[in-house]
Every structure is written in C-alpha cells, then in structure tokens.
C-alpha positions in Angstrom: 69.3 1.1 -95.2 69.1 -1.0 -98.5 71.8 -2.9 -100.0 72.1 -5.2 -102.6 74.3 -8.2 -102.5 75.5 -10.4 -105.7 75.3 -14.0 -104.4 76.5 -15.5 -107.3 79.7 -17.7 -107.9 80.0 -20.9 -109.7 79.7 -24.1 -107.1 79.2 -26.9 -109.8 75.8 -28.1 -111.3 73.9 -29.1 -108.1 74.5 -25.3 -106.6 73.3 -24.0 -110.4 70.3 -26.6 -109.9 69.6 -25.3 -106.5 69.2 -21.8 -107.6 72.3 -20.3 -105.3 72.4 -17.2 -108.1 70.2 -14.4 -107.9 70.2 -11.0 -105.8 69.7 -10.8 -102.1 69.1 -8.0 -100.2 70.5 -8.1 -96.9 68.5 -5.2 -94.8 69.7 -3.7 -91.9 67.5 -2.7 -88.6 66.9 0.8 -89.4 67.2 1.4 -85.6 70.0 -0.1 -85.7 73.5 2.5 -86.1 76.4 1.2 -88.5 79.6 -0.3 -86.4 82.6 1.2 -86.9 85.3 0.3 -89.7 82.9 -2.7 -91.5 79.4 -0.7 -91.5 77.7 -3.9 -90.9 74.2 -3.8 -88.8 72.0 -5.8 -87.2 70.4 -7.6 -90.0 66.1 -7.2 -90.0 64.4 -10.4 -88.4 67.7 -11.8 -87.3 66.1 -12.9 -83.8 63.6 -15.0 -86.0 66.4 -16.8 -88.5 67.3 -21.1 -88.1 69.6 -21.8 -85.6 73.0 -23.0 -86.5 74.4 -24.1 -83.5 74.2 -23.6 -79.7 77.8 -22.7 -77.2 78.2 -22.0 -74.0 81.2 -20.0 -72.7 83.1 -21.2 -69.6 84.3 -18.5 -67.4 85.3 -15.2 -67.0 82.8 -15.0 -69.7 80.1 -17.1 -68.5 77.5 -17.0 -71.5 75.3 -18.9 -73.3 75.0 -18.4 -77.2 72.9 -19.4 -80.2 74.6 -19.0 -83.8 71.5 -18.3 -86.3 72.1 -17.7 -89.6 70.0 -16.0 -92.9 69.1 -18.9 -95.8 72.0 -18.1 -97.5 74.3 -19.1 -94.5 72.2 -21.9 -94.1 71.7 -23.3 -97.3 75.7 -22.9 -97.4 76.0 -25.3 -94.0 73.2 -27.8 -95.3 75.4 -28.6 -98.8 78.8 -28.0 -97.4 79.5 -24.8 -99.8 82.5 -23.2 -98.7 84.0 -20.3 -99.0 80.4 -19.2 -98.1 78.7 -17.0 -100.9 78.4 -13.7 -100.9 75.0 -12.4 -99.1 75.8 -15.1 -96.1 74.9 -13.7 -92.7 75.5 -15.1 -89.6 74.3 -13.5 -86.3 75.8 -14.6 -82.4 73.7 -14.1 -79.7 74.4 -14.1 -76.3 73.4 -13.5 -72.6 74.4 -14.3 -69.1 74.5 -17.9 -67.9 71.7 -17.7 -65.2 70.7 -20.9 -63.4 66.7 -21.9 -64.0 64.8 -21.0 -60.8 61.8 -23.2 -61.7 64.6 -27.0 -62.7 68.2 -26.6 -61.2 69.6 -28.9 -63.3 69.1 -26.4 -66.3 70.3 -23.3 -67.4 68.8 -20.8 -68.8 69.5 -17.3 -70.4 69.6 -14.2 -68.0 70.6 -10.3 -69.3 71.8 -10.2 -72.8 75.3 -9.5 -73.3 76.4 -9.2 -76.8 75.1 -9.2 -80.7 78.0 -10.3 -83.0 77.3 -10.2 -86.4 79.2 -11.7 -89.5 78.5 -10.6 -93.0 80.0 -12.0 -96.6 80.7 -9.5 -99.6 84.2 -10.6 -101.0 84.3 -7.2 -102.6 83.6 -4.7 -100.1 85.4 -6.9 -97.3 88.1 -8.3 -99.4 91.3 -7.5 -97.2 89.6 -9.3 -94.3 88.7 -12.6 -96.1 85.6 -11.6 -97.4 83.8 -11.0 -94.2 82.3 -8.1 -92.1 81.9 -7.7 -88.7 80.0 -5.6 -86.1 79.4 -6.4 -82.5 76.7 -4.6 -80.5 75.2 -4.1 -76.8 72.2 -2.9 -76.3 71.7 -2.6 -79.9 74.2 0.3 -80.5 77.8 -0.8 -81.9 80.7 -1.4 -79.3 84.2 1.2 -80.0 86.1 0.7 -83.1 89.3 -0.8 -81.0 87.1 -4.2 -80.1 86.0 -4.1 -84.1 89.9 -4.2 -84.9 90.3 -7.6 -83.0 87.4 -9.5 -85.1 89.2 -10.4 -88.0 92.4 -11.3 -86.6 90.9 -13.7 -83.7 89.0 -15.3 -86.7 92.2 -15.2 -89.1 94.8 -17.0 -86.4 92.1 -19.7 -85.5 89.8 -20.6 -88.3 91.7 -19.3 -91.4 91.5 -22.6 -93.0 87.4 -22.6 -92.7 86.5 -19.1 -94.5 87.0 -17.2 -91.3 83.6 -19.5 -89.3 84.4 -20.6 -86.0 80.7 -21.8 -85.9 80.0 -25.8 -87.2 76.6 -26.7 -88.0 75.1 -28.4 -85.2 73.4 -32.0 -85.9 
C-alpha cells in the first residue's frame, strides 16, 4: 500500500533552505496487515532507519528498546522542529531483557516483544494530535482495545512535546 504524505508547513527560512517541503511517501510492509482504528503499518526498511534513542524497561515489563526514526523524524530531532512535520515516522522496537551468555556484565536482546509505530498526518489523525499509532507482535497488529490506550498514555504525559515520549539521544 502507497500513500502520499504532504510534508509541508512553514518553519522559517533555515527549514525553507533545508528543503523540509516536498512529497514523501511513507510505504507500508505489504506483509504487514493495517492496525485497527489508525490503519498505520509497519513502515518498509524500518529495521534499517537511524536510531533515536535507546530505553530499557524496568520490571514487570523487562525490555530493552531502540526508538529509530525515518529522515523526516530525524531531520525534525537534529533542528529541533516541533510539532513534527507531517510524513514523520517513528518506529519502537523491543525484546526481552536477556543477560549476555558470552560477558555478564552486558545485556543483550532475547525474543522480540513488541513493534510500536508512530505516524504524523495532522489531517487524517487530527483528533489525536496529529499522530497515528499501531502496535504489533509478530508482525500482525495487537486488538483494537490496546490501540485505544495509545493516544491517551501519550496525551496525559507528553502533551506539551507533540505527543513524543522519545528525546534524541546524544
């Protein structure tokens, strides 16, 4: 599935200069079914986009994570554009905390848990802050009922930073 995004917006001069306006096409995995209520999917090439930042979850959960993001996400983290433009996708991945057989002090990543994906179109997402969400396991989306508690974690905690828990790492 093909669709076409409108990353365009006015972010003063240096964003004009930059070339943020054009057309991006945000592809999905054609393997890859919608989730329910946004539609969103897993974005083509995601497992090969920059990383944004790395998190580990303490208990029950137990995970590590990587945030990676496509060049529009990223380009919007490197200059500090927010609300993030339109065509921004940003893509959690996660697995089992496993301890490293081969260095104890480390940890590495054991079965993969989740794929939470976050995509910007102020139009067709507009009652939820511009964003999209879908979560998936196993690469098929999770029940609609865990899709109805996206926006609102993101909405009572990071409201106030276009709906991104995420910071760019250093």
């Amino acid at each position: 599935m093909k669709r076409r995004l409108i990353a365009a917006g006015v972010f003063g001069s240096a964003a004009l200069t930059l070339g943020l306006i054009g057309v991006v096409e945000v592809r999905g995995d054609s393997r890859s079914p919608s989730a329910p209520i946004y539609g969103v999917q897993l974005p083509e090439g995601y497992r090969d986009w920059p990383l944004v930042a790395p998190a580990q979850e303490a208990a029950p959960l137990d995970e590590l994570r990587v945030i990676v993001g496509n060049p529009i996400a990223m380009r919007a983290y490197r200059d500090n554009i927010h609300p993030f433009p339109d065509g921004s996708v940003l893509v959690k991945r996660a697995w089992k905390h496993e301890q490293s057989p081969d260095f104890e002090p480390a940890s590495i990543p054991g079965a993969a848990t989740t794929v939470q994906v976050m995509v910007k179109d102020s139009k067709r997402y507009a009652s939820t802050g511009g964003w999209g969400y879908g979560r998936f396991i196993d690469g098929r989306p999770v029940d609609e009922a865990q899709h109805r508690t996206c926006h609102a974690c993101h909405a009572a905690r990071v409201s106030d930073r276009d709906y991104v828990f995420t910071r760019y790492a250093p």
